[in-house]
N, C-alpha and C positions, 0 to 999 in steps of 0.2 A: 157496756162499760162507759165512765165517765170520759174517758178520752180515749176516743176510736180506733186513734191512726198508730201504723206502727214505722219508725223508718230504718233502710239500710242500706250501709255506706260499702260501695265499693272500689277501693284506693286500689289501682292498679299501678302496674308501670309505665302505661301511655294514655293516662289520663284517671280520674276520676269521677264516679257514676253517684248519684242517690236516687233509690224511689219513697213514695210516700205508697202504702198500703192499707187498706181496713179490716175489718175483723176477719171478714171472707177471702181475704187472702190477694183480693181488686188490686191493682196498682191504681193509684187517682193522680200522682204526679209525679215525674221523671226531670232530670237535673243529670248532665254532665258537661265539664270540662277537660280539655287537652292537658296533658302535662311532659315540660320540655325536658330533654336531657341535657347535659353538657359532659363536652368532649375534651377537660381541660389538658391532658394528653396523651398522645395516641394507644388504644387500650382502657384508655381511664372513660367510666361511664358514670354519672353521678347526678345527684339531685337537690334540691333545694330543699330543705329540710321548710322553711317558711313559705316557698310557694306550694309545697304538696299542701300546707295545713290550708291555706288560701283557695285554690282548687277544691276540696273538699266543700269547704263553709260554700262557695258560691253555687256549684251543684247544689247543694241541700236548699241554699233561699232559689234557684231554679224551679226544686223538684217543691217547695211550700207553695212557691207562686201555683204553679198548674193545679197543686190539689186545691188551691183555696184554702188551706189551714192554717192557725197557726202551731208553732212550734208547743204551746200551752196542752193541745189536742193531742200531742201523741205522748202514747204510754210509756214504749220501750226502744231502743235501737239498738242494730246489731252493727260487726264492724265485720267486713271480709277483708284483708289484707295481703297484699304484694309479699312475695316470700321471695327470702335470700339476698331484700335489698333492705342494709341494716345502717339503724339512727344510733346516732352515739349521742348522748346530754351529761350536763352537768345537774346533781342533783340539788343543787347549793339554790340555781336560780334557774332551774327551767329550762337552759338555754343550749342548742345545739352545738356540738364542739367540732361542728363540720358538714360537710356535706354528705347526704344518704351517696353509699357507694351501690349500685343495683347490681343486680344478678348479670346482668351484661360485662360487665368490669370485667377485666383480665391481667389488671396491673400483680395478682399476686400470685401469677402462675409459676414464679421460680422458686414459691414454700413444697411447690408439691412435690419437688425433687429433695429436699430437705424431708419432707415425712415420710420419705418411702426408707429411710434410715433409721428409724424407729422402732423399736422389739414391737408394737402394737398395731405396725401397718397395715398389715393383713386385714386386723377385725374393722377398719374403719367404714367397710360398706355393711358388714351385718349389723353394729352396732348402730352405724346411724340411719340405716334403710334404703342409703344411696349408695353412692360412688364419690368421692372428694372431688370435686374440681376448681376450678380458679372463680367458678358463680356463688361459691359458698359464703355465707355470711361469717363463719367462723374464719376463713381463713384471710377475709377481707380485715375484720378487727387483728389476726395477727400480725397482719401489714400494717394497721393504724399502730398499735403498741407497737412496732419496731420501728415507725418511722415518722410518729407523729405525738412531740413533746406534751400539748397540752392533753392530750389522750392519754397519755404514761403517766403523767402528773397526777389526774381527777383516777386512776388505777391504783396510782400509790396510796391516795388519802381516803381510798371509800367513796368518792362522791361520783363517779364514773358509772352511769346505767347506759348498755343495753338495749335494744327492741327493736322491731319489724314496723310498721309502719303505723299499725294498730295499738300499740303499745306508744309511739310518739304523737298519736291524733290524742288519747287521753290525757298524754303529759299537759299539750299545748292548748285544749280547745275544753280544760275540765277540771274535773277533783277524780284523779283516781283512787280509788281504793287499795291500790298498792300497787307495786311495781308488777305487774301482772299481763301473763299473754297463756293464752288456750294451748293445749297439747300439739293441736293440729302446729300450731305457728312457736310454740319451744322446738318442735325436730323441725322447724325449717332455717332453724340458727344456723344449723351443722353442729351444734355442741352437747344434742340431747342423744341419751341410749336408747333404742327405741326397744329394743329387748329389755333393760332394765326399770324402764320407765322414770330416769332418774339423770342429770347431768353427768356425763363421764367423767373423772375427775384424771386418769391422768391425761387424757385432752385438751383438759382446759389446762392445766399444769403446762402444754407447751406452745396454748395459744397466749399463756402469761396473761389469765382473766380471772377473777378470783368468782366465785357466787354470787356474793353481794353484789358483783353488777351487774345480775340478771333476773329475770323473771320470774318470779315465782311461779309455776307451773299452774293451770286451772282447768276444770272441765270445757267445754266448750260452752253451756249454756249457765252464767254465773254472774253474779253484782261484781262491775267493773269499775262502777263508779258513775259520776255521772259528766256530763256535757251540758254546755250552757247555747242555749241558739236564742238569736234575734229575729222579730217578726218585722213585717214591713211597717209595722207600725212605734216600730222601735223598742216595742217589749219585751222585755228577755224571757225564756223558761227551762229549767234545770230539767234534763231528760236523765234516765236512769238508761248506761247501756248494761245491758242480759246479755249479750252474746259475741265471742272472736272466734275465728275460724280464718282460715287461709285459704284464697281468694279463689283457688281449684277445687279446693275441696266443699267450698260454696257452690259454685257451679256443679258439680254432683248430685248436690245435696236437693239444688233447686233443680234438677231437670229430672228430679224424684227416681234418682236409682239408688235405691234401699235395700234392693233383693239382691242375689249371688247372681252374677254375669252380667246385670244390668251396667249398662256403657255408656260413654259420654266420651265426646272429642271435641275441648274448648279452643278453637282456633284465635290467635291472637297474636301478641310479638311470638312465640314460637308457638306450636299445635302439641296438645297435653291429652294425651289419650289415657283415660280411666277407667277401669272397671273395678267395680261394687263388689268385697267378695265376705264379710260379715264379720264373723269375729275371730276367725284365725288368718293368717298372714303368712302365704304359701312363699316360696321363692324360687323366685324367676331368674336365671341371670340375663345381666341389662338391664333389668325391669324394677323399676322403684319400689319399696313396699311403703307405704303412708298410713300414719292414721287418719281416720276419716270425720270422726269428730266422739266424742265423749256427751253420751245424754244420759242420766237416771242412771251413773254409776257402773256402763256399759261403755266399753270400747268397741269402735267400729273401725275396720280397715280398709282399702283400697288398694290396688296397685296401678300406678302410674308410669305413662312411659314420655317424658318429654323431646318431642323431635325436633329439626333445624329449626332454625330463626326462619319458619317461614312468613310470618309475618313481617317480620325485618326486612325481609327479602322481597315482599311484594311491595313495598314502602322501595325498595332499591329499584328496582322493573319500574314502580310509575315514576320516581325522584331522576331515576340515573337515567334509565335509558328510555324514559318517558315513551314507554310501549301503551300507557291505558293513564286517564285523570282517575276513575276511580270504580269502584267494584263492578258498575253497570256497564262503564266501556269494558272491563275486564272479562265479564260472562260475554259480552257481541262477539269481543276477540277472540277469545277462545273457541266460540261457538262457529269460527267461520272455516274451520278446518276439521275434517274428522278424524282426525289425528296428530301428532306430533311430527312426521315424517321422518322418524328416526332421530327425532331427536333427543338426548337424554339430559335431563337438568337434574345437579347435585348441589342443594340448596347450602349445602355447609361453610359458609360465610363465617359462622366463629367457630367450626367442630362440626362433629356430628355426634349426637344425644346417642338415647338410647335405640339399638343395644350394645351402639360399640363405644360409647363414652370415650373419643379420641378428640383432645381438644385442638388440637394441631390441623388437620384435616382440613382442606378449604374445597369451595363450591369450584364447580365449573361445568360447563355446559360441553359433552360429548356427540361428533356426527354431526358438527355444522355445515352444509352443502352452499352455492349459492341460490338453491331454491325455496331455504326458507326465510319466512315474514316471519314478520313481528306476533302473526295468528301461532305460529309453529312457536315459537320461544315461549309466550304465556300457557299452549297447552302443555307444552313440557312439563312445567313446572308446574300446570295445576295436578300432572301424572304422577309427577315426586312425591308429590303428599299423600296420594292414594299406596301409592307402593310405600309409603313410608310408614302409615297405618297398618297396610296388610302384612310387615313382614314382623312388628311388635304384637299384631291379635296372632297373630303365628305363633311366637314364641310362648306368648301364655297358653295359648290352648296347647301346645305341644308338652309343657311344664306341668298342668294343673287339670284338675277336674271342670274349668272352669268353661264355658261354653258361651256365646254372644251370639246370640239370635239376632240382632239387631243395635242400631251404633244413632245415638240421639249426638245432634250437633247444633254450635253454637259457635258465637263471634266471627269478625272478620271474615273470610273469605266462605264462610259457609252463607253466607248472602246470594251470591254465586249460586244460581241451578246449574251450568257448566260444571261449577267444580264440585258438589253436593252429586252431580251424575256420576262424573269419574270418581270419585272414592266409593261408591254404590259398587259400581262395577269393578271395580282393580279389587277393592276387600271380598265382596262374594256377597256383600249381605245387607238388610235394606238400610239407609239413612232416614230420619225421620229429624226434619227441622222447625222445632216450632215456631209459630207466631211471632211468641213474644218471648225477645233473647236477652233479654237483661236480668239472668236467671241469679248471677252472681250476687248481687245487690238483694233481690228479690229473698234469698233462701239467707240473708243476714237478716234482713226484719222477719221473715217466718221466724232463726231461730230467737230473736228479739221476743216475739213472742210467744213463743215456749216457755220462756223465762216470765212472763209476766199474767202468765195463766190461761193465757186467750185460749190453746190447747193442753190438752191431760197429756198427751206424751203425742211424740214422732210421729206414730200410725195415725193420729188425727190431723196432723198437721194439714195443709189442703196441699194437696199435687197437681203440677205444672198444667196447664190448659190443654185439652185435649185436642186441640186446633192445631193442626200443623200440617207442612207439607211433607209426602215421603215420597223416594227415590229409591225404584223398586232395581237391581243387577239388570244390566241391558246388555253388556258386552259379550260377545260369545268367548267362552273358557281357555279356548286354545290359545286367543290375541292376547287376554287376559297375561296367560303366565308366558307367553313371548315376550310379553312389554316387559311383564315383573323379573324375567329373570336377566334380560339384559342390562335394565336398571340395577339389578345386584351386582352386574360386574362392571359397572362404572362404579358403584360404590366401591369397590374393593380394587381398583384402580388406582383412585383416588386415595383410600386409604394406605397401597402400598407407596405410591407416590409420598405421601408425606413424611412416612417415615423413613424414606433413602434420603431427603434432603435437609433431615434435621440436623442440625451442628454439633 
C-alpha cells in the first residue's frame, strides 16, 4: 500500500504510549509520556483535560521520530482508551467544562447510599456487567450535574457531551464523525446495558443526563473521523482513525487471546486479570463480565477481575517508604529472601476489587516481628498479587467451564522475574511474558488496521511475537496453599475490620 505505517494510541491513566507499525505488524517506533494526576481534595483524583491531549501529541511526534516517518505515511489509527475516567465538553466550542475525574476519585461515594433506594438496585450489576462503585464514570457525572453549574447549564440546553478519553482525543486533536465511542468504552460509562445492548434509560433518568449527551454507540472497528498530525518538518496530514477499544480490552486483544480460556494479567495502576471466553457471557460473582470488542457484526466477550491498586501501591513502597528506586532494585529485594517470613501484605489502599467489591476496606501489613527488612515487606506484597490472582482464576474455574492452562502477562511489575516467579507459583500455572509489552498500543493500530484493509478479518490479524520469557510453578503445593490460605484470613480480617468501624 501506498502508506505503510499504521499507528496506535495508548491514553492511559499514568501516562500515555504510541507505537508506529507496518504492514507485518513490526513495531518501527515507540513514543511515551508520564501523565500527572491532581489531588485538588482529599479523595478527589483528576486530570487535565488539555494536558492528556498534549501527552498524547508528544508520544506520537516520539514514536514518528524513531520510525523515521511521516505522519503523510500512515494509513489508519487506532485509539485504546483509559476507562471510567470521563471528559465532560461543551459542544458549542470544543472546550472542556472541567477536569477528567479518573477512575481513582472517590468524591462520589455518598450516591451509592442513595441508589441502594431505588426499585432498580438490585439489576445494576447484571445490567451493567459490574458492580456500582465510587470508580464509575456514571456516577462521577451525577456528582458533576448535582454539584457543578456550568455542567447542569450545557445539560439543560443540549450542548453538554460525554466521553472516555478516546472520545475527547477526537474532539480536540480532529474532525470526528460524530459524537462517537466503541461498545467496549459505551459499558465502561457505567450507563450502558450490557444485556440490552442499549443505554438504560431509567439510569440515566437519575444520573439527570439526557442521550444527546452521549455517544452514539459503534462497533469497535469503524470511521471515527479523522486527526490531523504534524511532521518535524512542519507539515501536517489528516490520518483516518478505524478503531476504539478500552485500553484492557486492548491489551487482550494484543497479547492474542481469542480462543476460550486464553488469559492475560495487565499489571499497572491496579492488576486486571482477563480471560477470553467468546461469544457468550457466563456469570461469575465478583467477576466483571465485559465486552471484548465488536468485529464483522460479532460480539466478543471477556471476563475481567480488577484487583487492588497494586500498582498505586508499589508507587507507595518506592514514594513513601523508599524500600526500592525502581523495578530492578525491586526484583534484587525481593530476591534476597526466600520468603516473606510470615509476613502478610493487604494491598487495599482505596478497597479491595474483585471479588469482594468492598470500597471501604484499607490495606495493612499483618505479622510484623522485628526480624523483618525491607527484603520481607516487598516479598509480601509481591505474594499479595499472586494470591490475589489465584483466588479470582479460582472463582472462575469453579463458576464456568472455563479452564486457563496458562496466564500471559504484561505491564509494571511483571518486569520483575521475582514477582513473574511468585504468581507462577501461588496460581499453579505457567506465566509467560513477552518481549515486547506495549501490547495495548500495539493491538489499537492492528485494530487500525482491520479497518483499512491491511487484514480480511481477526484470524489474519498477526499475533504477538512468539519471543518471551516463561515462568514454569517452582513452589512445592503444601507452602503454596499455607501462604494462600492465611492470606485469606487477613483478607477477611481486614474486611471485618472495616465494617465495625464504619459510622
Amino acid at each position: 500500500m501506498s502508506k505503510p505505517y499504521l499507528l496506535g494510541i495508548d491514553q492511559g491513566t499514568s501516562g500515555s504510549k504510541a507505537v508506529i507499525i507496518d504492514g507485518a505488524g513490526q513495531v518501527c517506533g515507540f513514543g511515551a509520556r508520564p501523565l500527572a494526576r491532581l489531588h485538588p481534595q482529599p479523595d478527589w483524583v483528576e486530570q487535565e483535560p488539555e494536558v492528556v491531549v498534549a501527552g498524547v501529541q508528544a508520544a506520537i511526534a516520539d514514536a514518528l521520530a524513531q520510525a523515521g516517518c511521516h505522519p503523510a505515511e500512515i494509513a489508519a489509527c487506532g485509539i485504546a482508551s483509559q476507562r471510567n475516567t470521563e471528559f465532560v465538553w461543551d459542544s458549542r466550542n470544543g472546550r472542556a467544562l472541567g477536569n477528567a475525574i479518573t477512575w481513582q476519585d472517590l468524591r462520589s461515594f455518598p450516591l451509592l447510599a442513595e441508589i441502594q433506594g431505588q426499585p432498580w438496585a438490585d439489576e445494576l450489576r447484571h445490567r451493567l456487567g459490574y458492580a456500582p462503585g465510587p470508580y464509575m464514570s456514571a456516577l462521577h457525572l451525577a456528582w458533576r450535574l448535582r454539584q457543578d453549574t456550568a455542567v447542569r447549564e450545557a445539560a439543560r440546553t443540549g450542548h453538554l457531551r460525554v466521553g472516555l478519553s478516546a472520545a475527547w482525543l477526537m474532539q480536540a486533536m480532529g474532525q470526528p464523525a460524530g459524537h462517537l465511542m466503541d461498545r467496549s468504552l459505551a459499558q465502561a460509562t457505567g450507563l450502558y446495558d450490557f444485556r440490552q445492548h442499549d443505554y438504560w434509560d431509567a439510569w440515566l433518568d437519575w444520573i439527570g443526563i439526557s442521550r444527546r449527551s452521549l455517544p452514539q454507540v459503534t462497533p469497535t472497528v469503524h470511521e471515527y473521523g479523522t486527526i490531523t498530525l504534524s511532521g518535524a518538518d512542519g507539515r501536517s496530514a489528516t490520518i483516518p482513525v478505524l478503531a476504539m477499544i478500552g485500553d484492557q480490552q486492548a491489551a487482550l486483544f494484543g497479547h492474542g487471546c481469542r480462543q476460550p480460556g486464553q488469559a492475560e494479567c495487565t499489571h499497572g495502576t491496579s492488576s486486571y486479570l482477563k480471560v477470553y471466553v467468546g461469544a457468550e457471557p457466563p456469570d461469575v460473582a465478583g467477576v466483571n463480565n465485559y465486552y471484548a470488542w465488536e468485529l464483522h457484526g460479532r460480539q466478543h466477550y471477556y471476563l475481567e477481575a480488577p484487583t487492588t491498586v497494586n500498582g498505586a501501591a508499589l508507587r507507595w513502597l518506592r514514594d513513601n517508604l523508599e524500600l526500592f528506586a525502581n523495578y530492578s532494585e525491586l526484583d534484587t529485594l525481593a530476591g534476597q529472601v526466600a520468603d516473606s517470613g510470615g509476613l502478610l501484605f493487604v494491598p487495599a489502599f482505596t478497597g479491595l476489587n474483585a471479588p469482594f467489591d468492598d470500597a471501604q476496606t484499607r490495606g495493612t501489613m499483618l505479622g510484623l516481628t522485628l526480624g523483618h527488612q525491607k527484603a520481607h515487606i516487598a516479598r509480601a506484597f509481591l505474594e499479595s498479587i499472586g494470591c490475589q490472582m489465584r483466588l479470582i482464576l479460582a472463582e472462575i474455574e469453579r463458576n464456568t467451564a472455563v479452564r486457563v492452562p496458562e496466564l500471559r502477562v504484561g505491564g509494571g511489575v511483571s518486569a520483575s522475574d521475582v514477582a513473574c516467579q511468585i504468581q507462577a507459583d501461588i496460581t499453579g500455572i505457567p506465566l509467560l511474558r513477552p518481549t515486547f509489552t506495549e501490547t495495548t498500543a500495539w493491538a489499537a493500530a492492528l485494530l487500525a488496521g482491520l479497518g483499512a484493509g491491511m487484514w480480511a478479518d481477526e484470524t489474519a490479524v498477526p499475533l504477538p511475537s512468539p519471543t518471551h520469557t516463561r515462568f514454569e510453578p517452582q513452589m512445592a503445593a503444601t507452602a503454596v496453599q499455607t501462604l494462600y490460605d492465611r492470606w485469606r484470613q487477613a483478607v477477611q480480617l481486614m474486611l471485618a475490620f472495616a465494617h465495625e468501624t464504619r459510622p
